[in-house]
Structures are given as C-alpha cells and as structure tokens.
MARFI-576730 format. One record per residue (C-alpha): residue number from 1; residue in one letter; x, y, z. Coordinates in Angstrom, 2 decimals. Example, Ala and Ser with C-alpha at 12.3 -4.5 7.8 and 13.67 -1.06 7.14 Angstrom:
<rs>
<r resi="1" resn="a" x="12.30" y="-4.50" z="7.80"/>
<r resi="2" resn="s" x="13.67" y="-1.06" z="7.14"/>
</rs>
This chain:
<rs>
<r resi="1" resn="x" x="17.39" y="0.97" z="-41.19"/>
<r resi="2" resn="x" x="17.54" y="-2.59" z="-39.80"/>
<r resi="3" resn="x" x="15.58" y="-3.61" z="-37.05"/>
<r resi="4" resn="x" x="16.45" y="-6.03" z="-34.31"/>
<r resi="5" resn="x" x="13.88" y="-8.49" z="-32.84"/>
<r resi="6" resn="x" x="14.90" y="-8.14" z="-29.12"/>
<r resi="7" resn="x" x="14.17" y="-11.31" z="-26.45"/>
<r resi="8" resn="x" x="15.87" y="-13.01" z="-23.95"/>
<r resi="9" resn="x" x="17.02" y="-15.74" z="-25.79"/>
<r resi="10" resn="x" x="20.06" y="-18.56" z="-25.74"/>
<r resi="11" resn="x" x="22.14" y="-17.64" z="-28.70"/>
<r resi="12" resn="x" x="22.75" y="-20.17" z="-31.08"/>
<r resi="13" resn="x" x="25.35" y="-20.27" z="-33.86"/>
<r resi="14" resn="x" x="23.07" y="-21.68" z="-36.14"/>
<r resi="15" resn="x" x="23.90" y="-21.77" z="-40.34"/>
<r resi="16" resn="x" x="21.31" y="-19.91" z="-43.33"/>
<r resi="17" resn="x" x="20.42" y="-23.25" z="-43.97"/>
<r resi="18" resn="x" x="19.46" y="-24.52" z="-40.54"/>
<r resi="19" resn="x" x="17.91" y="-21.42" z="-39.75"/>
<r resi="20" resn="x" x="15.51" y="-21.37" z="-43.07"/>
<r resi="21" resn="x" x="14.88" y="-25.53" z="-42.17"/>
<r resi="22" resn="x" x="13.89" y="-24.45" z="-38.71"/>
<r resi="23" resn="x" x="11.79" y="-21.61" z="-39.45"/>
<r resi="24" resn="x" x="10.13" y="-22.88" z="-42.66"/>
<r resi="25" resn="x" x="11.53" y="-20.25" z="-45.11"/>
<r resi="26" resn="x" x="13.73" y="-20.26" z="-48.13"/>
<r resi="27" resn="x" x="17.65" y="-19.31" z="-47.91"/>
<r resi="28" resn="x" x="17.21" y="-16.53" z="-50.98"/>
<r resi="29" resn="x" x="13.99" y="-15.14" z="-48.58"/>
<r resi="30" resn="x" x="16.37" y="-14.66" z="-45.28"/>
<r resi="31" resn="x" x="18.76" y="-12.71" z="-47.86"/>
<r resi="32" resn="x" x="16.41" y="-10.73" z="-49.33"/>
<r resi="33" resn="x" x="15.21" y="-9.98" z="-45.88"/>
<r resi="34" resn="x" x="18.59" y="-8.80" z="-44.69"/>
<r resi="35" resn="x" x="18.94" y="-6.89" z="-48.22"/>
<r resi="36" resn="x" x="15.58" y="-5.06" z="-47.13"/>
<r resi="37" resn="x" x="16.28" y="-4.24" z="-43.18"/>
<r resi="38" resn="x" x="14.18" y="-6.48" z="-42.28"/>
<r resi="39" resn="x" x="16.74" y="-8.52" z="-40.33"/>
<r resi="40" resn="x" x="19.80" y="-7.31" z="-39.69"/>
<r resi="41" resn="x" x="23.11" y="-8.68" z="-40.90"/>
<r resi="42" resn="x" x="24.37" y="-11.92" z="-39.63"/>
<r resi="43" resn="x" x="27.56" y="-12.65" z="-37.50"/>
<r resi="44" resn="x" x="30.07" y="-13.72" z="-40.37"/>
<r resi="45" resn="x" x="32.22" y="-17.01" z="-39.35"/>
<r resi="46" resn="x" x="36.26" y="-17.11" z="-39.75"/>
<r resi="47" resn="x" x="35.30" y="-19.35" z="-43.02"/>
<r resi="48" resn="x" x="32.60" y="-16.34" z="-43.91"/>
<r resi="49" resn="x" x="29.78" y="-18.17" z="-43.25"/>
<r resi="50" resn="x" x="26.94" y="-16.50" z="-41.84"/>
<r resi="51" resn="x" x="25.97" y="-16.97" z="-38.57"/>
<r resi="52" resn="x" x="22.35" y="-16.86" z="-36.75"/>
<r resi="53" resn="x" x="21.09" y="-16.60" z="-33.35"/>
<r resi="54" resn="x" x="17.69" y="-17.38" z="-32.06"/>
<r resi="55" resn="x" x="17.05" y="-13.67" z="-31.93"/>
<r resi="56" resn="x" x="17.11" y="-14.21" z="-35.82"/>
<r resi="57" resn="x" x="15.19" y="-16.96" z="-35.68"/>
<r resi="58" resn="x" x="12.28" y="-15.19" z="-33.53"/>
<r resi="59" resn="x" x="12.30" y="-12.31" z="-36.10"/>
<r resi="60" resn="x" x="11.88" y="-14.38" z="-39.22"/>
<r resi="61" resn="x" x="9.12" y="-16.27" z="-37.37"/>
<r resi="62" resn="x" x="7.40" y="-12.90" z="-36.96"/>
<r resi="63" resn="x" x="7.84" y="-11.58" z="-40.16"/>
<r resi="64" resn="x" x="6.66" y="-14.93" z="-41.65"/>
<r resi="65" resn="x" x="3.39" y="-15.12" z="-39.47"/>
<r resi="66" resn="x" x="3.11" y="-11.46" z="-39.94"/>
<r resi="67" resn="x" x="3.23" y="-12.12" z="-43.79"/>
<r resi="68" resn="x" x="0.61" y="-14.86" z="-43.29"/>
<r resi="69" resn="x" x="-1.78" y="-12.49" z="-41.99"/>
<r resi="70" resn="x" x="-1.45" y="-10.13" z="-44.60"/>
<r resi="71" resn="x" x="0.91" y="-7.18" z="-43.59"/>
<r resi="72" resn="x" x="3.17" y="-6.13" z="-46.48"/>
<r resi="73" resn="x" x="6.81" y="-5.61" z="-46.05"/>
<r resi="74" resn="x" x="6.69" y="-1.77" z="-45.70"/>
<r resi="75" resn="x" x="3.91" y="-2.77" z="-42.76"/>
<r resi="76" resn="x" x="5.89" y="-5.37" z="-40.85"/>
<r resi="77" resn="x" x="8.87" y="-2.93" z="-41.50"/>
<r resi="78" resn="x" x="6.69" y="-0.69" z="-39.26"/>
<r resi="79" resn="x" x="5.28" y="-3.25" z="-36.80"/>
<r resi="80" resn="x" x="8.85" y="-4.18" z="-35.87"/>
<r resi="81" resn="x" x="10.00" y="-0.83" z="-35.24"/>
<r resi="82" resn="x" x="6.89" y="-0.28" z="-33.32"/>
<r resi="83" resn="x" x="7.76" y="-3.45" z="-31.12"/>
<r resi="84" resn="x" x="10.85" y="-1.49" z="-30.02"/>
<r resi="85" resn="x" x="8.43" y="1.44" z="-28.96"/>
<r resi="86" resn="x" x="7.57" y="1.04" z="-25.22"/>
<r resi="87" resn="x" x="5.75" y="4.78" z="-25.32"/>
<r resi="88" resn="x" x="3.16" y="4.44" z="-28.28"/>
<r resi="89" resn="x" x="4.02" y="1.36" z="-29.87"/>
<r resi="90" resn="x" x="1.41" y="-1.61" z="-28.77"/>
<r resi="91" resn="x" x="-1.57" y="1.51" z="-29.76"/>
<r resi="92" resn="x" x="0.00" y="2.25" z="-33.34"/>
<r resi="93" resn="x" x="0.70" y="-1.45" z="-33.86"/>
<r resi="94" resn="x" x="-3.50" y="-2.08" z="-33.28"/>
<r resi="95" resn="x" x="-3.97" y="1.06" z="-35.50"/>
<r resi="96" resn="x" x="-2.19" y="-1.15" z="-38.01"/>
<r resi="97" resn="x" x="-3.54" y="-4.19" z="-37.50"/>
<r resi="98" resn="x" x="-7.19" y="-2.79" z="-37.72"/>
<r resi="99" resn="x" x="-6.02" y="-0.90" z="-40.89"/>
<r resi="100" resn="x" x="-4.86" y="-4.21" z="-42.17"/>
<r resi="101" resn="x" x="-8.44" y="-5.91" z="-41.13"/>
<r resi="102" resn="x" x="-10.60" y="-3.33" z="-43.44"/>
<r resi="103" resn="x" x="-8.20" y="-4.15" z="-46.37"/>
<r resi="104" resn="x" x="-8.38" y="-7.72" z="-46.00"/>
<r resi="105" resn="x" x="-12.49" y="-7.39" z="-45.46"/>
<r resi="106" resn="x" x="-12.34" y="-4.77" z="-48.77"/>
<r resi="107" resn="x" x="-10.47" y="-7.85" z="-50.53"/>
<r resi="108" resn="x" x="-12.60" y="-10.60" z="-49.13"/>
<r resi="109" resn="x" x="-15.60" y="-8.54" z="-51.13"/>
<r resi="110" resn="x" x="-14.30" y="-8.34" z="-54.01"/>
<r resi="111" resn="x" x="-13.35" y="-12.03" z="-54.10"/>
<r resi="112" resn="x" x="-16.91" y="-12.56" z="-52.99"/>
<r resi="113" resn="x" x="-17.60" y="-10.30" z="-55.81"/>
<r resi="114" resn="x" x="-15.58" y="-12.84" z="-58.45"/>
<r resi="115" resn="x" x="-17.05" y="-15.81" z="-56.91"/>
<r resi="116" resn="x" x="-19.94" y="-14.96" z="-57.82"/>
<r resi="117" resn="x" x="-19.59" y="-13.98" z="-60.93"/>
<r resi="118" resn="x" x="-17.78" y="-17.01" z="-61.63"/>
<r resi="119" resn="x" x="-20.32" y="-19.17" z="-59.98"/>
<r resi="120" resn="x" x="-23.16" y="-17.95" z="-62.24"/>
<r resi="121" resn="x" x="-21.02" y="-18.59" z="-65.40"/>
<r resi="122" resn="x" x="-20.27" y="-22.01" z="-64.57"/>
<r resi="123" resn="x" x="-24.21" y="-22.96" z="-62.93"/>
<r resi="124" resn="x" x="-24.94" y="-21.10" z="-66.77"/>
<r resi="125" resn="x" x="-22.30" y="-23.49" z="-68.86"/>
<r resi="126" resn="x" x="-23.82" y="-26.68" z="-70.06"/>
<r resi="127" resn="x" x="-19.89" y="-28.22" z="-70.35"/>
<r resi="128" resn="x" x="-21.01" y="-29.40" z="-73.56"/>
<r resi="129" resn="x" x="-21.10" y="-28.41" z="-76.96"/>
<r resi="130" resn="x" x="-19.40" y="-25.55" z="-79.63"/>
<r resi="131" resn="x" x="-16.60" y="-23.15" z="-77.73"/>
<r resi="132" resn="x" x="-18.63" y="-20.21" z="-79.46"/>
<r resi="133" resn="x" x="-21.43" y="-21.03" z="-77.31"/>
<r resi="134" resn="x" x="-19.69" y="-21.26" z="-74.53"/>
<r resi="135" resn="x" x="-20.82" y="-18.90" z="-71.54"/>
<r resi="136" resn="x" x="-17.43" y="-18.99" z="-69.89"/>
<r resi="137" resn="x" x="-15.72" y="-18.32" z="-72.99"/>
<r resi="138" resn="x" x="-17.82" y="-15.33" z="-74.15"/>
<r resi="139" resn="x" x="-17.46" y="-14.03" z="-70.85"/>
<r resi="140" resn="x" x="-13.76" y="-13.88" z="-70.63"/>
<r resi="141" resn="x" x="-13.68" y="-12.32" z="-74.47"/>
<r resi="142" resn="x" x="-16.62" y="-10.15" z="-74.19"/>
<r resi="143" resn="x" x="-15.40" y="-7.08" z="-74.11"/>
<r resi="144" resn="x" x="-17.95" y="-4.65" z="-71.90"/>
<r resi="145" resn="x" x="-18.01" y="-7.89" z="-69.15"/>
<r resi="146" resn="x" x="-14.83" y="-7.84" z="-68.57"/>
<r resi="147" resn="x" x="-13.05" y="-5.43" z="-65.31"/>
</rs>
C-alpha cells in the first residue's frame, strides 16, 4: 500500500536528482522508498523520466526526519497512514512516538552500559607494553566477558 503525504502545496515538476539535492537524500534511497510504499510512484515524463512534486518532497522530508528520530520503516509506514486518519490518528501516532521514546531510553542504557565498560578498560590500560597484557585485548578475547 502506498501512502500519499497530503498538503496544499504548488506542484513542481521537479527531477530524482533535484528532488534527492533538495531534500538531502540519495537517488537509490527515493527508489527504494517507492519500491517499499513509502512514497508513491512518480509522474513518468514523455522521455520516462520521473517526475516529483512538492507533495513528494514534503513526504521524503518526513520520512527522513522521522528516520532521524528513530522510527523504523514499518513505524513511519504506520505514522503516515496515521497522518491520513482524522478519527484516531494524532492519539495512535503519540502511542507510537512514546513507544519509540522507551526503546530509544532502553538503547541509551545499554550504550551507557558499553560506555562504561569500555571506559574502565581503557582508565585500566597502561597503552604500553606486551599485547598479552593488554586489558583491552584480554577483554575482547576473554571468553566469559564477552555478551
């Protein structure tokens, strides 16, 4: 299912190329979004060329920044069908978002967790001296530390 990014926009005839300079992206990622639903097919040209408006544009700009805070495909897959939902959808799209907050918190521990661990290896590595002594070293070939 593709989902369309609806705005009140100007539409633009605007090339894959112009379109991925303008919104930061690479060509292959627009494809790959139009391969996945996430945008929907371009316009094709007479010379079969495709062809963007700026309701593209705004779509790719919210799948990027959606990206950059974390959602998944399958989750901004959801979010934009949910921004088509006038009934439930600005509710579910928090339940989302907060869903997507614990994760990120769960995954900021555990890097915490690696920091950490990491830290204390290299405050305990003198940076000096036989590999086989190396705390870093034993760490990462030790067997029961590692996991």
């Amino acid at each position: 299912m593709v989902y369309t990014f609806s705005m009140n926009v100007q539409t633009a005839s605007l090339t894959i190329g112009a379109v991925a300079k303008r919104v930061g992206v690479a060509i292959d990622t627009i494809r790959y979004y139009e391969r996945e639903g996430l945008l929907p097919e371009p316009r094709r040209r007479a010379s079969g060329y495709r062809s963007y408006d700026d309701a593209s544009i705004a779509q790719l700009r919210f799948i990027r920044r959606a990206k950059n805070l974390g959602f998944t495909l399958e989750e901004i897959r959801q979010l934009l069908a949910l921004s088509q939902d006038r009934r439930k959808g600005v509710a579910a799209v928090k339940q989302r978002a907060q869903l997507r907050l614990v994760a990120l918190d769960a995954r900021i521990a555990e890097l915490q967790r690696v920091r950490d661990g990491l830290a204390q290896l290299v405050e305990s590595c003198p940076g000096h001296g036989a590999p086989d002594h190396c705390p870093i070293l034993q760490a990462l070939t030790n067997e029961e530390m590692s996991s």
